[in-house]
N, C-alpha and C positions, 0 to 999 in steps of 0.2 A: 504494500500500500504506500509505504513513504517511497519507494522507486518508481511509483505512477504518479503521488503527488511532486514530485520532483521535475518527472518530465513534462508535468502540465506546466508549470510553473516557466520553464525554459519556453516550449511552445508559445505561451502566454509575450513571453518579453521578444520574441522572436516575431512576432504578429506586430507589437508597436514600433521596432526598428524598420518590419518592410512597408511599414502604413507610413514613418517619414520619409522612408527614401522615396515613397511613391507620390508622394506630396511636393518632396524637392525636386522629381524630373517634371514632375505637373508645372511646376511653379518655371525651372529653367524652358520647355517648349513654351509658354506664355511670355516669357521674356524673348526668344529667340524670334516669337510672332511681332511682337511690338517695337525690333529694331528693325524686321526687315520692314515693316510697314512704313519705317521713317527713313530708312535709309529707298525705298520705291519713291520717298513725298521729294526728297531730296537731287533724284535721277530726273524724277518728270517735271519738275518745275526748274528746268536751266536757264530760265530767264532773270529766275529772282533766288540764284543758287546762293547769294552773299546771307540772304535773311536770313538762310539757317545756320548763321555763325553767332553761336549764343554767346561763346567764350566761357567764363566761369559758372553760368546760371544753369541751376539745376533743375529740371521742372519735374513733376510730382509732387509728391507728397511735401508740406509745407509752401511748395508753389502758388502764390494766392491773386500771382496780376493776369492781367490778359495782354496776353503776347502781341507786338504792333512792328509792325514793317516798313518803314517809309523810304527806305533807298531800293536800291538794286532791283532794275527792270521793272516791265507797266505797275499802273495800279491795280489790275486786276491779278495781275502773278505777286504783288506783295501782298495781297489781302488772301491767296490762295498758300502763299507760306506762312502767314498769320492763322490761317485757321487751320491748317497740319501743324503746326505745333503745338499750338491750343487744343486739340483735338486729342496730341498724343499725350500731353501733358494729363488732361481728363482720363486716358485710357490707363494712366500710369497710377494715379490718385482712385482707381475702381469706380467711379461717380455712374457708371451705367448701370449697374447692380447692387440695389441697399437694401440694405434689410433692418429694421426699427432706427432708421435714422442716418445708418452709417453706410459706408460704403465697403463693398465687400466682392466686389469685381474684379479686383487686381492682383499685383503680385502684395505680397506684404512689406510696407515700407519702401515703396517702390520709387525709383529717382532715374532720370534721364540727364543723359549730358550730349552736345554737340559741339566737338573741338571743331577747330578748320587750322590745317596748316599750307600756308598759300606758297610756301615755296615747291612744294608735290602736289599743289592743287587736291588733297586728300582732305576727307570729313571724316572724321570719327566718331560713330555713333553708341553712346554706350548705356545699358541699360542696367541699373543694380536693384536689389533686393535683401532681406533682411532671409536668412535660412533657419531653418529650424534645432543643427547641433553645430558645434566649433569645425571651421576645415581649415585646411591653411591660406592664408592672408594671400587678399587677390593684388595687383598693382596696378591700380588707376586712382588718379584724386576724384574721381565723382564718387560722392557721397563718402567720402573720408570723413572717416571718426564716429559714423550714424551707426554703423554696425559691431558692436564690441567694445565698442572704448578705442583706444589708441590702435590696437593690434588689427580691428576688424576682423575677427576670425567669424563673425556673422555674416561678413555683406558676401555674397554672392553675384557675379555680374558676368554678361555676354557684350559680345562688342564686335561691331563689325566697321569695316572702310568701304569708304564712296572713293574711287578717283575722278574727277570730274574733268572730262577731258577739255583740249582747248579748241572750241573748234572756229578761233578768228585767222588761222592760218601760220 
């Protein structure tokens, strides 16, 4: 009897470890959906490619303004980068799914970042999140120090590159 309640017990903790890992691949395919969504808003809008140079601003969670465009290409291609960021910003904060009040759509603790480095004409898009146990410390400043304390052994992030070619000749 005590070598059955033993293995129940193992079984038992064996069942909470595959319920997070299956929670953290849930959580990583949702974030890999939300960069490539932004790094597509990024490719088709080459008119008004400069707007998605955020620099240090992080959008999600804590994110509270609404994003505005005034340079780079028509009025219609700034207000179309204006509302994809705003758009992914909402997606990254869960605001599409709430339940008594809160929002409950997204990843957990979720932040967005959009480098630009103009010398490679490359965007960096990168998407972080809050995990469920310690792994080791990832390396991007988006959303440094929200995960963990200092070390981050919480934030989990994907990250993809736009090269944005030249095409004035």
């Amino acid at each position: 009897m005590l070598i059955f309640a033993l293995g129940l017990l193992g079984c038992a903790g064996l069942q909470g470890r595959a319920q997070k890992s299956q929670q953290e691949a849930y959580q990583r395919v949702h974030a890999i959906n939300m960069l490539t969504i932004m790094l597509g808003n990024i490719s088709a809008n080459s008119d008004a490619r400069g707007c998605y140079q955020l620099g240090g601003t992080e959008l999600g969670v804590g994110y509270r303004q609404s994003y505005r465009c005034t340079s780079h290409g028509s009025a219609e291609a700034q207000q179309q980068a204006a509302d994809s960021v705003n758009q992914w910003s909402d997606l990254l904060q869960g605001v599409h799914t709430t339940s008594g009040g809160n929002n409950v759509g997204g990843l957990l603790n979720a932040r967005g970042c959009i480098e630009y480095d103009s010398a490679s004409s490359r965007y960096i898009v990168t998407v972080v999140w809050q995990g469920l146990t310690e792994a080791s410390a990832t390396d991007s400043s988006c959303g440094e120090g929200n995960y963990g304390g200092a070390s981050n052994r919480l934030r989990r992030l994907v990250s993809g590159t736009f090269y944005a070619p030249d095409l004035k000749g």
